[in-house]
PDB file of N, CA, C and O in Angstrom:
ATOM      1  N   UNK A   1     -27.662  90.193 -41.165  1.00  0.00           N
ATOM      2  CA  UNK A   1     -26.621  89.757 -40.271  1.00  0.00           C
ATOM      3  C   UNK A   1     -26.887  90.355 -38.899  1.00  0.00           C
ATOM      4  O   UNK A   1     -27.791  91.157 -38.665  1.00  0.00           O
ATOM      5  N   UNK A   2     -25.884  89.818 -37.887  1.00  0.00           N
ATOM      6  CA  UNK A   2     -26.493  90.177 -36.244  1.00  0.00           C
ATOM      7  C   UNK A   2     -25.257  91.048 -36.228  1.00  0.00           C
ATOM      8  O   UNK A   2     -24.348  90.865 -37.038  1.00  0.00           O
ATOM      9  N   UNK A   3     -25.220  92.028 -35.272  1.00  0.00           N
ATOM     10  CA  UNK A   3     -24.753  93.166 -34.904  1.00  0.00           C
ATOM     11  C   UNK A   3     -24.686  93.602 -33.243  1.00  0.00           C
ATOM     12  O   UNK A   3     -25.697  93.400 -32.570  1.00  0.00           O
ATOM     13  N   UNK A   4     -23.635  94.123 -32.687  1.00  0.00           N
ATOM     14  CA  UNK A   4     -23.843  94.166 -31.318  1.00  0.00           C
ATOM     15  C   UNK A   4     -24.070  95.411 -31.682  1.00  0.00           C
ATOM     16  O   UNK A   4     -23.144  95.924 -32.311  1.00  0.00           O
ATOM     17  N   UNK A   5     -25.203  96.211 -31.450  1.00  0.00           N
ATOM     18  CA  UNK A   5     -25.690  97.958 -31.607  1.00  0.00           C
ATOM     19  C   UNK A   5     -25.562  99.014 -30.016  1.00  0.00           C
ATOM     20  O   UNK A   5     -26.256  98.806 -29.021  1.00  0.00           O
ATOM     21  N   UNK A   6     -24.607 100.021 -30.128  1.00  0.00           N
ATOM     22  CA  UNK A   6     -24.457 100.411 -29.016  1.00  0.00           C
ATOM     23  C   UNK A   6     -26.198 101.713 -29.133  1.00  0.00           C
ATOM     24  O   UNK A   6     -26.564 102.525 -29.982  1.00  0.00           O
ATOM     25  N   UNK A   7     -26.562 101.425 -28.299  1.00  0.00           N
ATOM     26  CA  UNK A   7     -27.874 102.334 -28.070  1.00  0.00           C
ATOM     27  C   UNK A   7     -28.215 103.879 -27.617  1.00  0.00           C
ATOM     28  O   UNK A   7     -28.933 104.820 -27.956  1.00  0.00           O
ATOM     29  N   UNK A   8     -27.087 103.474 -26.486  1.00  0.00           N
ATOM     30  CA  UNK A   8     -26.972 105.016 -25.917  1.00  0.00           C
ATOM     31  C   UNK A   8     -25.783 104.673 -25.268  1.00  0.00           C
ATOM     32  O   UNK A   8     -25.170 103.610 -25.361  1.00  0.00           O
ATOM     33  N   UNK A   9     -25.331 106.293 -24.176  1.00  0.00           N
ATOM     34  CA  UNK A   9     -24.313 106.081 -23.411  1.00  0.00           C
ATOM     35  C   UNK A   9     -24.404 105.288 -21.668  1.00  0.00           C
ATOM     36  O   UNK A   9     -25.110 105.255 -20.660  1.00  0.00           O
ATOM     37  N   UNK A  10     -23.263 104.801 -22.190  1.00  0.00           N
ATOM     38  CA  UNK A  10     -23.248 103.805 -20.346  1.00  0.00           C
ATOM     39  C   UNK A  10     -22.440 102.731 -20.427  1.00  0.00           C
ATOM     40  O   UNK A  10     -21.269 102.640 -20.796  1.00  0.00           O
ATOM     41  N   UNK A  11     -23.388 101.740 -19.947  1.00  0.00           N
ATOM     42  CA  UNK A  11     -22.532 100.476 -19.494  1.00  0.00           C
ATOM     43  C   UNK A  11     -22.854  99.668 -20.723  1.00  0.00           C
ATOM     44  O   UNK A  11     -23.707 100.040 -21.528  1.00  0.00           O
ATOM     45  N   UNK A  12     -22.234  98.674 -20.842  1.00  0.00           N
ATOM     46  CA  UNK A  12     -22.490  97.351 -21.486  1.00  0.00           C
ATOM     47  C   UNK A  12     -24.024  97.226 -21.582  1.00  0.00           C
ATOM     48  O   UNK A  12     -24.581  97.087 -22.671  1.00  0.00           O
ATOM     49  N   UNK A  13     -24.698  97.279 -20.398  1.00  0.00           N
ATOM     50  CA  UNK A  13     -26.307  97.187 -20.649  1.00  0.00           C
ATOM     51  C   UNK A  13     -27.180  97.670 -21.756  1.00  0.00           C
ATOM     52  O   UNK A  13     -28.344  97.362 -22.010  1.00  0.00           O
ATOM     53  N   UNK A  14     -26.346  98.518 -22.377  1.00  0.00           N
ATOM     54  CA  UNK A  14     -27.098  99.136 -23.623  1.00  0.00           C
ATOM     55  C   UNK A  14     -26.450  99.015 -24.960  1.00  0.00           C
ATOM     56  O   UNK A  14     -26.670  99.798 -25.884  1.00  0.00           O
ATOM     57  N   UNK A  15     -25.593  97.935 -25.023  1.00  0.00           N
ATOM     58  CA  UNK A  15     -25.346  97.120 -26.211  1.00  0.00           C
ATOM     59  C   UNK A  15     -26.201  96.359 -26.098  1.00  0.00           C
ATOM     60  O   UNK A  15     -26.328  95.607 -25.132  1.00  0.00           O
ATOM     61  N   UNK A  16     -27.371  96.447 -27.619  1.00  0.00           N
ATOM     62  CA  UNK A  16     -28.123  94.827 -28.079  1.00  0.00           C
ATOM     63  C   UNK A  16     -27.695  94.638 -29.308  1.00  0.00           C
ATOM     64  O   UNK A  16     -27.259  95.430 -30.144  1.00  0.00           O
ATOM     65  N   UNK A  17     -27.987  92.721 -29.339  1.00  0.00           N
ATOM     66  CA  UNK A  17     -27.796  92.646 -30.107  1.00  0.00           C
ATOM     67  C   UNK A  17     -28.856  92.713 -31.250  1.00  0.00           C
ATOM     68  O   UNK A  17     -30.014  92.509 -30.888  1.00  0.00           O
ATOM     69  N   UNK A  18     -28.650  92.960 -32.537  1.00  0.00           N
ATOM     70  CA  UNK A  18     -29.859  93.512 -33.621  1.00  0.00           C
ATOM     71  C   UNK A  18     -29.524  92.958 -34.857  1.00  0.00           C
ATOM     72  O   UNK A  18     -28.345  92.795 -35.169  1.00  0.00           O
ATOM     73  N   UNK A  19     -30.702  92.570 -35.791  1.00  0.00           N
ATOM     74  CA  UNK A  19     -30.465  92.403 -37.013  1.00  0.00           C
ATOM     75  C   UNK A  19     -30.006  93.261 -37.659  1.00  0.00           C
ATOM     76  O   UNK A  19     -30.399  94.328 -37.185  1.00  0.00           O
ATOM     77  N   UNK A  20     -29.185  93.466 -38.759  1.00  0.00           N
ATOM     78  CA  UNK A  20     -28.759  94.782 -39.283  1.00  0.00           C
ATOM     79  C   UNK A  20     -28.881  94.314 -41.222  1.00  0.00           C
ATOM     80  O   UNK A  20     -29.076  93.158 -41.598  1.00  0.00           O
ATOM     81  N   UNK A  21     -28.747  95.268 -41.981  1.00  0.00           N
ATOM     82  CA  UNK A  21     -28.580  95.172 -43.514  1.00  0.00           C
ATOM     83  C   UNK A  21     -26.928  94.263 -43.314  1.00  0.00           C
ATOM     84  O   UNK A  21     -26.295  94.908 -42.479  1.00  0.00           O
ATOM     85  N   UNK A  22     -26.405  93.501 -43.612  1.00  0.00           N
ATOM     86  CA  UNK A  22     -25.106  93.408 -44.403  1.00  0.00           C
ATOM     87  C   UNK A  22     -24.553  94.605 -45.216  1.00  0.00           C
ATOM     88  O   UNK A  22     -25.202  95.095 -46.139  1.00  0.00           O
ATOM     89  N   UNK A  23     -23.223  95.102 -44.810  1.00  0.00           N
ATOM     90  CA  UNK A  23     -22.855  96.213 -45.830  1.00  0.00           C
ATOM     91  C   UNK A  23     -22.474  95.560 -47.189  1.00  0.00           C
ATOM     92  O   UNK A  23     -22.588  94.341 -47.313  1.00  0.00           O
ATOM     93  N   UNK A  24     -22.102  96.204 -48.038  1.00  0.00           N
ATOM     94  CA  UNK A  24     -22.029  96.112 -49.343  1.00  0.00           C
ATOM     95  C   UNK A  24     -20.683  96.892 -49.720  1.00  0.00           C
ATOM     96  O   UNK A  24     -20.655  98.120 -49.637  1.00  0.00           O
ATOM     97  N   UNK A  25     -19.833  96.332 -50.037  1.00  0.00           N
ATOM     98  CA  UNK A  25     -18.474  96.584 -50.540  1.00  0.00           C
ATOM     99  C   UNK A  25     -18.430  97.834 -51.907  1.00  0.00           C
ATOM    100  O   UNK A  25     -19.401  97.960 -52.653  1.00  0.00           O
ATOM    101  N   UNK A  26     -17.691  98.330 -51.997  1.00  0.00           N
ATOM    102  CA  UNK A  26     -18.000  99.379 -53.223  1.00  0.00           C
ATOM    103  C   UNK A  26     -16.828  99.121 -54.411  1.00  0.00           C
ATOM    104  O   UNK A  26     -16.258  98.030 -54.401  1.00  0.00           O
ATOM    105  N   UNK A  27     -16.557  99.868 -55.175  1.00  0.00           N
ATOM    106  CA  UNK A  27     -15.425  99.203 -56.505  1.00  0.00           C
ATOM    107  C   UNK A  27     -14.475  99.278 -55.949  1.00  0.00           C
ATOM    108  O   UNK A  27     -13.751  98.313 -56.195  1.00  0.00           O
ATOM    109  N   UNK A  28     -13.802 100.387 -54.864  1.00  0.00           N
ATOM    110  CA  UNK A  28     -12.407 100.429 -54.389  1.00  0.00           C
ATOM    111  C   UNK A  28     -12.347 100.839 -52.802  1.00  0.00           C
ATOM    112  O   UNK A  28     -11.838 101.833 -52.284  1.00  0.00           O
ATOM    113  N   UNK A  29     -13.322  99.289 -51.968  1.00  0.00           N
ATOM    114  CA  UNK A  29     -13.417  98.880 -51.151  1.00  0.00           C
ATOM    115  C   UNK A  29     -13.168  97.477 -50.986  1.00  0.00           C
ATOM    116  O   UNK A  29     -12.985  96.731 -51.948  1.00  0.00           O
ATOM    117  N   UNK A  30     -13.154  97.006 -49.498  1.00  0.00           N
ATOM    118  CA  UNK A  30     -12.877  95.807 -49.191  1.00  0.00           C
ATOM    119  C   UNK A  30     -13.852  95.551 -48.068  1.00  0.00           C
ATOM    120  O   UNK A  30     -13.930  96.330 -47.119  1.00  0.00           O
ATOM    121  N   UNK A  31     -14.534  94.559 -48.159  1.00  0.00           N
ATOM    122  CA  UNK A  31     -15.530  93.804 -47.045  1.00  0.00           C
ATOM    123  C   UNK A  31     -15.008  92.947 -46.094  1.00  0.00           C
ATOM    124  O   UNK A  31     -14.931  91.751 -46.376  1.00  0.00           O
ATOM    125  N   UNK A  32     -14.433  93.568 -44.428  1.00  0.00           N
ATOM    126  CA  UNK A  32     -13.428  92.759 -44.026  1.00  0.00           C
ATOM    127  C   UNK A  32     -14.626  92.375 -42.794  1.00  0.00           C
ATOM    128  O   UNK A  32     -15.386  93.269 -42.421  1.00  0.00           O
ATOM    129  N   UNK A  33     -14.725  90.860 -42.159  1.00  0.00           N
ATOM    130  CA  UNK A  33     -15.419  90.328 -40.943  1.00  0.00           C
ATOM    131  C   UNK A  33     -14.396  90.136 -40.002  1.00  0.00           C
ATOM    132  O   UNK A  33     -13.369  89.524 -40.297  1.00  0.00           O
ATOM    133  N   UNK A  34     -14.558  90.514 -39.123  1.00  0.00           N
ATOM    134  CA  UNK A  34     -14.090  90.888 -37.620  1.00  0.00           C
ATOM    135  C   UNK A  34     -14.165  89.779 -36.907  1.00  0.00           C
ATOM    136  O   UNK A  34     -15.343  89.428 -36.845  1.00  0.00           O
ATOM    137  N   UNK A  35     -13.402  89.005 -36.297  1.00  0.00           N
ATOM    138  CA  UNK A  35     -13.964  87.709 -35.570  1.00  0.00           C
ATOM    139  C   UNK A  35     -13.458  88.160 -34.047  1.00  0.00           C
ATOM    140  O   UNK A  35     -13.703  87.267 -33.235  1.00  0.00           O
ATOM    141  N   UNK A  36     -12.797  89.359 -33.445  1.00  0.00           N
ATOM    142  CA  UNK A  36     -12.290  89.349 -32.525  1.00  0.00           C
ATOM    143  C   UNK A  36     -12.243  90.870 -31.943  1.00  0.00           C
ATOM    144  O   UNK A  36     -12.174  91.633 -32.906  1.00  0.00           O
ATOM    145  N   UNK A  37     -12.251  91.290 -31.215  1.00  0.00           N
ATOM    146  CA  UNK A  37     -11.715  92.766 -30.906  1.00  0.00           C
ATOM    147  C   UNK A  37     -11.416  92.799 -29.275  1.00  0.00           C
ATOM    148  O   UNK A  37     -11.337  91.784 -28.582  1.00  0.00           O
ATOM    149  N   UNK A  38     -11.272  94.088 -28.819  1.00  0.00           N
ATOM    150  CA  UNK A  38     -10.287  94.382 -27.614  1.00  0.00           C
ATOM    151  C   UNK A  38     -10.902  96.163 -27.766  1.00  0.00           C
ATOM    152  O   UNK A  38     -11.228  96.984 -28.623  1.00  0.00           O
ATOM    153  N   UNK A  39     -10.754  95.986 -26.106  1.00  0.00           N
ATOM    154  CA  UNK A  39     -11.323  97.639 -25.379  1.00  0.00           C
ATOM    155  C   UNK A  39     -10.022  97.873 -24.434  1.00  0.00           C
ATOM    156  O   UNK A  39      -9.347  97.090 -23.766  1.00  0.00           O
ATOM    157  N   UNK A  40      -9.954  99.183 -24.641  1.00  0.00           N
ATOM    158  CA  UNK A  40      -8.902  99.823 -24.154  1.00  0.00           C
ATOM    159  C   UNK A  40      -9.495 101.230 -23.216  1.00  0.00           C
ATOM    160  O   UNK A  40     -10.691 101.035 -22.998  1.00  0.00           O
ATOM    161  N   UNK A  41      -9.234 101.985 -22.871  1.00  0.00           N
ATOM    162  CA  UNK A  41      -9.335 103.166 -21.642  1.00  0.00           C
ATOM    163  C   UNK A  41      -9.964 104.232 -22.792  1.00  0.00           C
ATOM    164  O   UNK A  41     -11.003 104.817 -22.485  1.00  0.00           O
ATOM    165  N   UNK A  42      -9.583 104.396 -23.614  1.00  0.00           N
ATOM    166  CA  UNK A  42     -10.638 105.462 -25.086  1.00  0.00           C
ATOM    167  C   UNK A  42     -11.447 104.948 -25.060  1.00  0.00           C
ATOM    168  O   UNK A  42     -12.486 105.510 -24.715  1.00  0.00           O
ATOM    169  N   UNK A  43     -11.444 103.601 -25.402  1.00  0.00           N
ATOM    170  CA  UNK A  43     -12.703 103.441 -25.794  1.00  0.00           C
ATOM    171  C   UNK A  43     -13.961 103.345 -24.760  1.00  0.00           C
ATOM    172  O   UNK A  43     -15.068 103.854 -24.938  1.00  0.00           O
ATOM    173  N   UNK A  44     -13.509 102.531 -23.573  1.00  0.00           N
ATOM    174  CA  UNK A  44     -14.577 102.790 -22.495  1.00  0.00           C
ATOM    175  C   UNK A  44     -15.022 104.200 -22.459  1.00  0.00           C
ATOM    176  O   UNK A  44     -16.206 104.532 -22.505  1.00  0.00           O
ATOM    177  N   UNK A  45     -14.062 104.981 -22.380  1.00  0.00           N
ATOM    178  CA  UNK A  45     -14.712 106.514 -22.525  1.00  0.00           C
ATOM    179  C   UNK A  45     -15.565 106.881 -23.293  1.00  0.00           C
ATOM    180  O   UNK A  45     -16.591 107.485 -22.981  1.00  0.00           O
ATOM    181  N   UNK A  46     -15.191 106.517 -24.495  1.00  0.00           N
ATOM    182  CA  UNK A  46     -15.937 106.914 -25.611  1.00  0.00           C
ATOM    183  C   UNK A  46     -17.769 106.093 -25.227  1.00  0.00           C
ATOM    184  O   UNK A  46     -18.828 106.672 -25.473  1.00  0.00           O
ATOM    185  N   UNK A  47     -17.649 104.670 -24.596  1.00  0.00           N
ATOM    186  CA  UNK A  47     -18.719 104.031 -24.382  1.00  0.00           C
ATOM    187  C   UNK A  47     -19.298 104.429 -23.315  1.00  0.00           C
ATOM    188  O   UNK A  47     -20.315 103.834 -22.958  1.00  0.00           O
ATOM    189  N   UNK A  48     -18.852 105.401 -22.635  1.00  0.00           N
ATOM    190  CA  UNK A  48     -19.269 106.119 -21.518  1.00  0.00           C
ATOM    191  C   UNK A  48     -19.655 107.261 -21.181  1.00  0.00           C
ATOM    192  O   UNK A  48     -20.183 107.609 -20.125  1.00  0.00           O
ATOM    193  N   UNK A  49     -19.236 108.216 -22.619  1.00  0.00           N
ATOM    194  CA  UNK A  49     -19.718 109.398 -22.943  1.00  0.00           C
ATOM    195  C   UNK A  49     -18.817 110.185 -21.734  1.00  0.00           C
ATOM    196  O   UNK A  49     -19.501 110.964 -21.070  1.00  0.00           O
ATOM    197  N   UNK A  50     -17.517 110.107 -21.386  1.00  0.00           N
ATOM    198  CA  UNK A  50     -17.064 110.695 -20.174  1.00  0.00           C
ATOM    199  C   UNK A  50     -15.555 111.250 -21.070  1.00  0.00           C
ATOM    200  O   UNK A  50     -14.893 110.477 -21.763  1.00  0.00           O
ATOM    201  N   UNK A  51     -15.333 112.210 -20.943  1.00  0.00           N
ATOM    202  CA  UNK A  51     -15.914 113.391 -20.359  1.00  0.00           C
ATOM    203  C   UNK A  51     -16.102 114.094 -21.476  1.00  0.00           C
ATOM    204  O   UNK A  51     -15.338 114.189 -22.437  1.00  0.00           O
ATOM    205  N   UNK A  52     -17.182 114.600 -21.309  1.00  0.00           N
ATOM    206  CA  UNK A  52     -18.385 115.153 -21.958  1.00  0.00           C
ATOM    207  C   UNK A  52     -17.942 115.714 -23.541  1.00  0.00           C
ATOM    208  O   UNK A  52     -18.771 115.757 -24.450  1.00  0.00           O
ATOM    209  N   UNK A  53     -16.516 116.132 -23.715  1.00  0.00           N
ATOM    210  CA  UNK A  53     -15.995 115.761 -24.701  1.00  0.00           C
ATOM    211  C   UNK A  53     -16.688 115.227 -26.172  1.00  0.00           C
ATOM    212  O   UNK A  53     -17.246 115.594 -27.206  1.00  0.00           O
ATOM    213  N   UNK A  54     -16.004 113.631 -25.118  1.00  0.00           N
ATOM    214  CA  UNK A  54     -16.251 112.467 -26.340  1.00  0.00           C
ATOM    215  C   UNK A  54     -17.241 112.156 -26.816  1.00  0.00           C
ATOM    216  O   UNK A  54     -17.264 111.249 -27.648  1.00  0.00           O
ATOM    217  N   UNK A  55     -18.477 112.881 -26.393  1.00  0.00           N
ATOM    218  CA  UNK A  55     -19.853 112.754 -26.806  1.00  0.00           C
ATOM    219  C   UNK A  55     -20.135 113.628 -28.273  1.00  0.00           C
ATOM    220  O   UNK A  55     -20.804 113.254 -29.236  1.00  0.00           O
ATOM    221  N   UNK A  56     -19.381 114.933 -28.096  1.00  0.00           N
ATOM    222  CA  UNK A  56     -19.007 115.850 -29.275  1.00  0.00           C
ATOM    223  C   UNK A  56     -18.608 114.654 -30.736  1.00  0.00           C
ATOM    224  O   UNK A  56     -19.017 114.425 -31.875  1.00  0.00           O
ATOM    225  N   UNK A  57     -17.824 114.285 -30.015  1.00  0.00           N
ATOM    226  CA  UNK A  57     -16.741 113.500 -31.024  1.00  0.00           C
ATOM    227  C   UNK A  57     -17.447 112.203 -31.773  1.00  0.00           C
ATOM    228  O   UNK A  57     -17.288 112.030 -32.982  1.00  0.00           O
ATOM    229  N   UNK A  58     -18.196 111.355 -31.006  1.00  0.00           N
ATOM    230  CA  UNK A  58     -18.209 110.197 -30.931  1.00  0.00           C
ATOM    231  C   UNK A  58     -20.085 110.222 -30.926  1.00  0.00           C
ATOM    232  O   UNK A  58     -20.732 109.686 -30.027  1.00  0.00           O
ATOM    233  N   UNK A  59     -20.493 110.690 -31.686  1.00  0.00           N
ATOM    234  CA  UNK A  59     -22.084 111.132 -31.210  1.00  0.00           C
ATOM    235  C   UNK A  59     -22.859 109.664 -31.592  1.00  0.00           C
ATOM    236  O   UNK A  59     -23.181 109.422 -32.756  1.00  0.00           O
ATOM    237  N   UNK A  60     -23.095 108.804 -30.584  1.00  0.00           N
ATOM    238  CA  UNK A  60     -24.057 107.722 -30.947  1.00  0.00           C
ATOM    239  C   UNK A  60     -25.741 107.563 -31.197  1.00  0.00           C
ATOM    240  O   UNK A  60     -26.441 106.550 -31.212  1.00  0.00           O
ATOM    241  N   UNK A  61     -26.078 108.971 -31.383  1.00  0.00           N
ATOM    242  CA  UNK A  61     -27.408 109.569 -31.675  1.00  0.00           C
ATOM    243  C   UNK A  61     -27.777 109.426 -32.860  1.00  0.00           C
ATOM    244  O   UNK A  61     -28.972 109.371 -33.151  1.00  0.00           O
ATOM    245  N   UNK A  62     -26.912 109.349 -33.656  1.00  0.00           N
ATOM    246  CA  UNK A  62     -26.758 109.535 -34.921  1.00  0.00           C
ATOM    247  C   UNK A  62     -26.656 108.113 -35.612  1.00  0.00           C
ATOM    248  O   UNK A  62     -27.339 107.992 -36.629  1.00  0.00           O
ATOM    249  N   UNK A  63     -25.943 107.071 -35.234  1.00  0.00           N
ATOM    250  CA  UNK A  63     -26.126 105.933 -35.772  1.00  0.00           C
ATOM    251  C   UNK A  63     -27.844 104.978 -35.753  1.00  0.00           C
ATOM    252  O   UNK A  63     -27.946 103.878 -36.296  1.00  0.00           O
TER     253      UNK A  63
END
């Protein structure tokens, strides 16, 4: 499946989009598809790595 993958911190410019595995639901899980979402003032932060904080928190190194 396609995936918008955030890469590093910044702008929009470093969301691509990428093939990814499909996740896989577990016995006392649910597999929900997203057709829509919304950005708010956290979250730009968080996509912005500001202030220096949310980088602690939110480490996109790791994905």
């Amino acid at each position: 499946m396609k995936a918008m993958v955030l890469t590093k911190y910044g702008s929009s410019d470093f969301l691509v989009l990428q093939e990814v595995v499909k996740p896989v639901s577990g016995d006392d899980e649910v597999l929900v598809s997203v057709q829509a979402a919304s950005i708010n003032s956290w979250d730009w932060e968080i996509l912005m790595g500001t202030p220096f904080a949310n980088r602690v928190m939110a480490d996109c190194s790791s994905r």
